[in-house]
DOVO-222876 format. One record per residue (C-alpha): residue number from 0; residue in three letters; z, x, y. Coordinates in nm, 4 decimals. Example, Ala and Ser with C-alpha at 12.3 -4.5 7.8 and 13.67 -1.06 7.14 Angstrom:
// DOVO-222876
NODE   seq   type          Z          X          Y
NODE     0    ALA     0.7800     1.2300    -0.4500
NODE     1    SER     0.7140     1.3670    -0.1060
//
This chain:
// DOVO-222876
NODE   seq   type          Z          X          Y
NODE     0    UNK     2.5517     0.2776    -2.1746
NODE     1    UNK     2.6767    -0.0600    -2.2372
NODE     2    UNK     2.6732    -0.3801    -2.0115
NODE     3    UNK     3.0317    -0.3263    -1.8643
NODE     4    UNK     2.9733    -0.5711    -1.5498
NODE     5    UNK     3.0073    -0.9218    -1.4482
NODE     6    UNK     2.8466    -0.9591    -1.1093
NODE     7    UNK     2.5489    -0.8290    -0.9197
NODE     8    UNK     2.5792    -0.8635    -0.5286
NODE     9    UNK     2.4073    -0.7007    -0.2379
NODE    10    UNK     2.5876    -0.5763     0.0955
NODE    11    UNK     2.4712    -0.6264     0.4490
NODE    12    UNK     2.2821    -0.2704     0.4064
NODE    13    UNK     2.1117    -0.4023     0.0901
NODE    14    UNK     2.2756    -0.1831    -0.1829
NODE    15    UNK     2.3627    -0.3245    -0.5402
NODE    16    UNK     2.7264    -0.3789    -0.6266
NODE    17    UNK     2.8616    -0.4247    -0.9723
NODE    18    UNK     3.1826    -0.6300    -0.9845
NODE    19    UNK     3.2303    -0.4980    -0.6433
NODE    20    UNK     3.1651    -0.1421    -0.6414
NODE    21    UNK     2.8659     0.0397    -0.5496
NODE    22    UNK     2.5772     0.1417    -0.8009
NODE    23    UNK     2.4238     0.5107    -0.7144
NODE    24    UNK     2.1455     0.7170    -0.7915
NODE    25    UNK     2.1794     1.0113    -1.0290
NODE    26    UNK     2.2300     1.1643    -0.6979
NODE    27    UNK     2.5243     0.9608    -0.6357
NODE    28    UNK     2.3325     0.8191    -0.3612
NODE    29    UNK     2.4196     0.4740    -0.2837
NODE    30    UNK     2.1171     0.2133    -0.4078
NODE    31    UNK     2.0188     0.0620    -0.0932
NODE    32    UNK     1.6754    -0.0633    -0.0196
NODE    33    UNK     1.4498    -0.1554     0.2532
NODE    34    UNK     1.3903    -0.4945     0.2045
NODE    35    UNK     1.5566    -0.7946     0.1226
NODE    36    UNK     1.2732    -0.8963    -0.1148
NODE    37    UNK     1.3144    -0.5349    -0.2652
NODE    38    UNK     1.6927    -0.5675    -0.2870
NODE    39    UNK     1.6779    -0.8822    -0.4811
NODE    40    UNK     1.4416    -0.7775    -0.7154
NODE    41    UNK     1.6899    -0.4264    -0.8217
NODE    42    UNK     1.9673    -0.7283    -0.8511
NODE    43    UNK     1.7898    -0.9052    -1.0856
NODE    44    UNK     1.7442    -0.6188    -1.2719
NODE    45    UNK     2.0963    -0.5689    -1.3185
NODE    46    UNK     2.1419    -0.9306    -1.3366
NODE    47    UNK     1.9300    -0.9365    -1.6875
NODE    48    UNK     2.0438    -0.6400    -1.8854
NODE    49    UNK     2.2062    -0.7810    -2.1974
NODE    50    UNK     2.3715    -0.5431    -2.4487
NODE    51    UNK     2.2407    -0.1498    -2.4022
NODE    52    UNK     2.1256    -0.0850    -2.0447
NODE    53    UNK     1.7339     0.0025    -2.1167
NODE    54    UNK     1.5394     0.2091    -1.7985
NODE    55    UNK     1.2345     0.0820    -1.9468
NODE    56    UNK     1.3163    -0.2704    -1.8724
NODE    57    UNK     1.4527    -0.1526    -1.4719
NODE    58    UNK     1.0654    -0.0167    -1.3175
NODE    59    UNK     1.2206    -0.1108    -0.9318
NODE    60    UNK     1.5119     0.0432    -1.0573
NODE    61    UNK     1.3954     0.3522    -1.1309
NODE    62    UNK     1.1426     0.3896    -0.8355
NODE    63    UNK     1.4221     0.3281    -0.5946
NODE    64    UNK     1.6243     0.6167    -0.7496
NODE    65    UNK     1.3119     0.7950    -0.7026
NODE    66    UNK     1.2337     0.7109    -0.3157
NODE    67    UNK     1.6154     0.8154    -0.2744
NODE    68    UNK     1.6692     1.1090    -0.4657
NODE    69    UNK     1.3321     1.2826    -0.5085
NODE    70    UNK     1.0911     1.1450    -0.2661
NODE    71    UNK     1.3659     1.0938     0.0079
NODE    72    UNK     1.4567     1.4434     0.0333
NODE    73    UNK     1.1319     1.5866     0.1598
NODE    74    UNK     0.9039     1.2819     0.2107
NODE    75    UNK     0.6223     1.5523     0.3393
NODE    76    UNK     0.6010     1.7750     0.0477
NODE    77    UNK     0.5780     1.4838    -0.1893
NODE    78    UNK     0.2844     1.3059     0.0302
NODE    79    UNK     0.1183     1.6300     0.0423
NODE    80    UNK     0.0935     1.6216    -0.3575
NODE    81    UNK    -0.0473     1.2535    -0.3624
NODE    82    UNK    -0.2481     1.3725    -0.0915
NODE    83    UNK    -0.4147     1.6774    -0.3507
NODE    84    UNK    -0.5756     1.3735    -0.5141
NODE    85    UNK    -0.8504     1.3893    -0.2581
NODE    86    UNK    -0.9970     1.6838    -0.3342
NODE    87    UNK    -1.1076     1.5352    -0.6753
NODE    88    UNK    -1.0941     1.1224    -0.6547
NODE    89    UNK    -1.1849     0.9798    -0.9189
NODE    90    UNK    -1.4340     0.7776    -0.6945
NODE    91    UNK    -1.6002     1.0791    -0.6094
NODE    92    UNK    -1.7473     1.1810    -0.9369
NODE    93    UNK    -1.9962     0.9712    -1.1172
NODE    94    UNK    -2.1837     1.0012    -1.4695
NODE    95    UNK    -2.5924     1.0485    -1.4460
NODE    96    UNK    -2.6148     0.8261    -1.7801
NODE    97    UNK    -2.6228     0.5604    -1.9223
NODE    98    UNK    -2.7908     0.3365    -1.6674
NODE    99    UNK    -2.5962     0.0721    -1.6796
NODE   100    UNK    -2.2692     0.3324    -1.6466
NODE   101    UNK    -2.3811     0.4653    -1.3539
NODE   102    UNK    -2.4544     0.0905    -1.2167
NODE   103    UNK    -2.0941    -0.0408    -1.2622
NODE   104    UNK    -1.9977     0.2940    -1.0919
NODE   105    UNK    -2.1715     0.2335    -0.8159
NODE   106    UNK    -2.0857    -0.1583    -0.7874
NODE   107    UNK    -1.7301    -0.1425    -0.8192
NODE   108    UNK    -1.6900     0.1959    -0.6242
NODE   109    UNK    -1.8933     0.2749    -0.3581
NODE   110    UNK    -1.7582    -0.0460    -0.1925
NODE   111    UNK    -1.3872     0.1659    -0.2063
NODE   112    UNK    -1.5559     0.4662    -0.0374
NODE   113    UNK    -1.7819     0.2845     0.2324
NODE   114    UNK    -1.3890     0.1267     0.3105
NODE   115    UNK    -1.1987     0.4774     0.3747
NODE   116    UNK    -1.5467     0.6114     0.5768
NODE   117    UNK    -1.4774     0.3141     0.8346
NODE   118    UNK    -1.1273     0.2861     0.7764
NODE   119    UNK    -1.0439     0.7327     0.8821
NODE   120    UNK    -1.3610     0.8052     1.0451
NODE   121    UNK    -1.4419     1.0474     0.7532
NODE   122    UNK    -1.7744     1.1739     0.5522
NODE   123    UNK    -1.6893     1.1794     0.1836
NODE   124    UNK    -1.9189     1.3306    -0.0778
NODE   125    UNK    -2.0003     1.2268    -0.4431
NODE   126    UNK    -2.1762     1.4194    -0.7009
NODE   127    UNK    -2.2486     1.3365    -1.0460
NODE   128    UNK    -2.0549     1.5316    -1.3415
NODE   129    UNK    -1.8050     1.7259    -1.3645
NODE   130    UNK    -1.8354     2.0075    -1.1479
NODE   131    UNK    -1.5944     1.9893    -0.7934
NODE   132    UNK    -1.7545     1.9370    -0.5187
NODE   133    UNK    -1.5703     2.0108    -0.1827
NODE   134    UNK    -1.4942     1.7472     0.0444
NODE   135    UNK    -1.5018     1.8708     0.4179
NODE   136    UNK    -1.1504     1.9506     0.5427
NODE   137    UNK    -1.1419     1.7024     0.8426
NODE   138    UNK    -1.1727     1.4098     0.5383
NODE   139    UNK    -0.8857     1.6202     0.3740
NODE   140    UNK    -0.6946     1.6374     0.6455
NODE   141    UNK    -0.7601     1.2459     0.7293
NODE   142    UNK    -0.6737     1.1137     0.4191
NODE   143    UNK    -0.3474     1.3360     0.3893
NODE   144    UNK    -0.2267     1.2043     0.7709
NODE   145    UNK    -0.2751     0.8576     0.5732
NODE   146    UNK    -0.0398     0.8559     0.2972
NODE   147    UNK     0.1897     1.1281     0.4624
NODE   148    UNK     0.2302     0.8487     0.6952
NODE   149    UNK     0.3987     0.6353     0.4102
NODE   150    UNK     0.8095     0.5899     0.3914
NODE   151    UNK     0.9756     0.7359     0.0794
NODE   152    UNK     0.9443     0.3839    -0.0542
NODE   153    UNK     0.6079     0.3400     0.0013
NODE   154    UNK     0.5651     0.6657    -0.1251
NODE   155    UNK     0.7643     0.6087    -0.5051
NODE   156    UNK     0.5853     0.2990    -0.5189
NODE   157    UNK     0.2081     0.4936    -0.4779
NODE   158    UNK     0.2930     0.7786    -0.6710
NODE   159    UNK     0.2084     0.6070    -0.9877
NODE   160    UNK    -0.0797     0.4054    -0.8471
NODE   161    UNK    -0.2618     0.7923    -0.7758
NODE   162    UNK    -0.1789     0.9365    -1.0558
NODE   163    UNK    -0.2667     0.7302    -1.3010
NODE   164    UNK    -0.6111     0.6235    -1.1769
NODE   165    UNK    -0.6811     0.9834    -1.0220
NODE   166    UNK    -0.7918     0.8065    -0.7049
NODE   167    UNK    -0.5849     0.8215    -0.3472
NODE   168    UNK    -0.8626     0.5995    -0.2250
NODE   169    UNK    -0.7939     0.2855    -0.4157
NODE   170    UNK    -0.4123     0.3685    -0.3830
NODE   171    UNK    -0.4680     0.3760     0.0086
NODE   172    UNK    -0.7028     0.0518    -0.0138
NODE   173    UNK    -0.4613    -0.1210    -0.1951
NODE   174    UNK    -0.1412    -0.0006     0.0192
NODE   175    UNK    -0.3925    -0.1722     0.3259
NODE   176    UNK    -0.5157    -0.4399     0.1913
NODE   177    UNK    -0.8337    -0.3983     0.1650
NODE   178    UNK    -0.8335    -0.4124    -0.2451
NODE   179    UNK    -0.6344    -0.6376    -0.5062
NODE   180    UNK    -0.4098    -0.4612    -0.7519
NODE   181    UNK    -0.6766    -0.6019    -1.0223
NODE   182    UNK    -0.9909    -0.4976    -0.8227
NODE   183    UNK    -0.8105    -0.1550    -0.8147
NODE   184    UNK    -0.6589    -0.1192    -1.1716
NODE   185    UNK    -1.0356    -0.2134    -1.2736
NODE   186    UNK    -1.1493     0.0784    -1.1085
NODE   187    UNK    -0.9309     0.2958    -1.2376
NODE   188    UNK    -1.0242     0.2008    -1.6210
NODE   189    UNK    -1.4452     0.1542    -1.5698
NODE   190    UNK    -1.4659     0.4470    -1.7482
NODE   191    UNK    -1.2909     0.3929    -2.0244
NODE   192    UNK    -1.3144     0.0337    -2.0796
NODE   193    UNK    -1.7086     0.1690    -2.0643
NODE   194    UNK    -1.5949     0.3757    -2.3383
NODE   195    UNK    -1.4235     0.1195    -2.5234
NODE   196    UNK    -1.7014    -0.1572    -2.5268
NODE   197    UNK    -1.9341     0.0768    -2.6985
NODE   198    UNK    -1.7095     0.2551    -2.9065
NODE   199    UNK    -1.3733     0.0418    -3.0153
NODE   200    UNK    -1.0063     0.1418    -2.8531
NODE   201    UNK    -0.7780     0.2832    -3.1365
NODE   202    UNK    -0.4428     0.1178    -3.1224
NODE   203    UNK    -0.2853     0.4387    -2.9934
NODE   204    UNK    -0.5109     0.4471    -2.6941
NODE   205    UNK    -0.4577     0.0942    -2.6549
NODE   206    UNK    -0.0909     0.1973    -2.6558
NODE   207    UNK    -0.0922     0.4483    -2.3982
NODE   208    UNK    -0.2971     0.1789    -2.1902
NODE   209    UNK    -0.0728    -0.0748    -2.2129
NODE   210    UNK     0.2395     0.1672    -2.1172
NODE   211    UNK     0.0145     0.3174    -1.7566
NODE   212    UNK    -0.0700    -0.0416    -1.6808
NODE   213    UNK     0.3423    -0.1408    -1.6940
NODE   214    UNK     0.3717     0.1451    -1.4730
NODE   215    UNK     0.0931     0.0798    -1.2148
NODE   216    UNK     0.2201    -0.3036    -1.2069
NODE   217    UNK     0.5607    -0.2246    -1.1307
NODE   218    UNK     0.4386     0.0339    -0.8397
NODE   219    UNK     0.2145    -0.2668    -0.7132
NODE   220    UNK     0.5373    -0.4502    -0.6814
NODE   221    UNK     0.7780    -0.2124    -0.5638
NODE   222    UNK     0.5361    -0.1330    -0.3050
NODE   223    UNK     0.4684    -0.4859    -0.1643
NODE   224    UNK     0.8514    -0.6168    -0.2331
NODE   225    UNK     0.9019    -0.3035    -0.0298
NODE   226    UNK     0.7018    -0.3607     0.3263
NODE   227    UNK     0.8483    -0.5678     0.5946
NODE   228    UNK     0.7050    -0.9129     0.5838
NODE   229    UNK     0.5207    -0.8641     0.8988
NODE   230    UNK     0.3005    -0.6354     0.6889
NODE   231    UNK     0.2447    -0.8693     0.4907
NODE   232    UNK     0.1410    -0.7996     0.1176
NODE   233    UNK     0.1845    -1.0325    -0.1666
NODE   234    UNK     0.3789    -0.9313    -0.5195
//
C-alpha cells in the first residue's frame, strides 16, 4: 500500500487520523493509545512514510496493533506466557568455564538477581549448565503476579524485551527502573559477544543481531513513551 494521505492528527482519545478518518488495527480496532507521548510517536510514524508504506520502518506501530488486538484481548493469558520465562531465565544458568566467562556472568548478573530477591521477597536458584533446575513455586508465582500486573501496553512493549534475551528478570528490572536498556541489552548478549571476541561474528549472525536489537529498542521505547509521566521512565 501506497502513501494515499495528507495529514496525521490525533483526537481527544489519542487515536491517529488520516486526512480525517480513523486508522485501525487489522482488527478494525480504532488506534488509540495511552499516552500522549505514545500517541505522538505512532503520528510521526505516519507522518514519515514516503512512497510504499513499510511495517519495518512503524515498530510503535506495530506494537500498538499488538497491545490492541492480541495482547488486549486476554491480557492474562499473554502475561502468563512472558511469565514461563522464569522457569528458565537466562540469569539463572551460568557456564563452569572459562574463568573469565563465568566472571562477567557473575558481574553483570548476579547484581539483576540480588534486585528481584529484594524487590518480590523471593529465593531464586542458579546452577551451572544446561540442565533445568526448578525454581520454587512461591518465586514462580511472584514473578508471574509481577508482569501479569502490566497493561496490554506494557505488556506488547515487554514481550520482545523477554523473548529475545530469555530473561523476565532484566525485562522486569528494566520495566522498574532498576536497570538501563544498555545495562540490560548487555546482559542479554554476554554470551555471545563472549562468543564473538574469541571466535569472530559471521555477517549473518551479525545480521540477525542487528534485526533483535531494532526490536528490543523499539520495545524499550514503546514501553517508556507508554507509562504515565508520573512513572516516570525516560525514552
Amino acid at each position: 500500500m501506497k502513501r494515499f494521505w495528507t495529514t496525521v492528527t490525533l483526537d481527544p482519545d489519542r487515536a491517529v487520523y488520516l486526512d480525517g478518518k480513523p486508522v485501525r488495527t487489522p482488527g478494525r480496532v480504532p488506534l488509540a493509545l495511552p499516552t500522549d507521548a505514545l500517541a505522538e510517536a505512532v503520528a510521526a510514524e505516519w507522518r514519515a512514510v514516503t512512497g510504499e508504506i513499510d511495517p519495518r520502518a512503524m515498530p510503535l506501530t506495530g506494537l500498538a496493533n499488538a497491545a490492541i488486538d492480541r495482547v488486549g484481548a486476554d491480557p492474562a493469558l499473554f502475561a502468563r506466557g512472558l511469565a514461563a520465562y522464569a522457569e528458565s531465565d537466562l540469569l539463572c544458568y551460568r557456564a563452569d568455564a572459562p574463568d573469565d566467562l563465568v566472571a562477567r556472568q557473575l558481574a553483570a548478573w548476579d547484581p539483576l538477581l540480588d534486585w528481584a530477591r529484594a524487590r518480590y521477597d523471593v529465593r531464586i536458584e542458579t546452577a551451572t549448565g544446561i540442565l533445568h533446575r526448578a525454581q520454587p513455586a512461591a518465586t514462580l508465582a511472584r514473578l508471574g503476579e509481577a508482569i501479569a500486573a502490566r497493561d496490554a501496553f506494557a505488556l506488547a512493549a515487554l514481550s520482545p524485551i523477554v523473548t529475545i534475551g530469555g530473561s523476565l528478570i532484566a525485562a522486569l528490572a528494566l520495566a522498574e527502573g532498576a536497570a538501563t536498556p544498555e545495562q540490560v541489552w548487555d546482559t542479554m548478549m554476554l554470551d555471545e559477544d563472549y562468543q564473538a571476541e574469541r571466535w569472530g561474528r559471521d555477517p549473518l549472525a551479525a545480521a540477525g543481531i542487528e534485526a533483535r536489537q531494532r526490536d528490543f529498542a523499539a520495545g524499550v521505547r514503546f514501553l517508556f513513551l507508554g507509562q504515565p509521566i508520573s512513572q516516570g521512565a525516560g525514552g
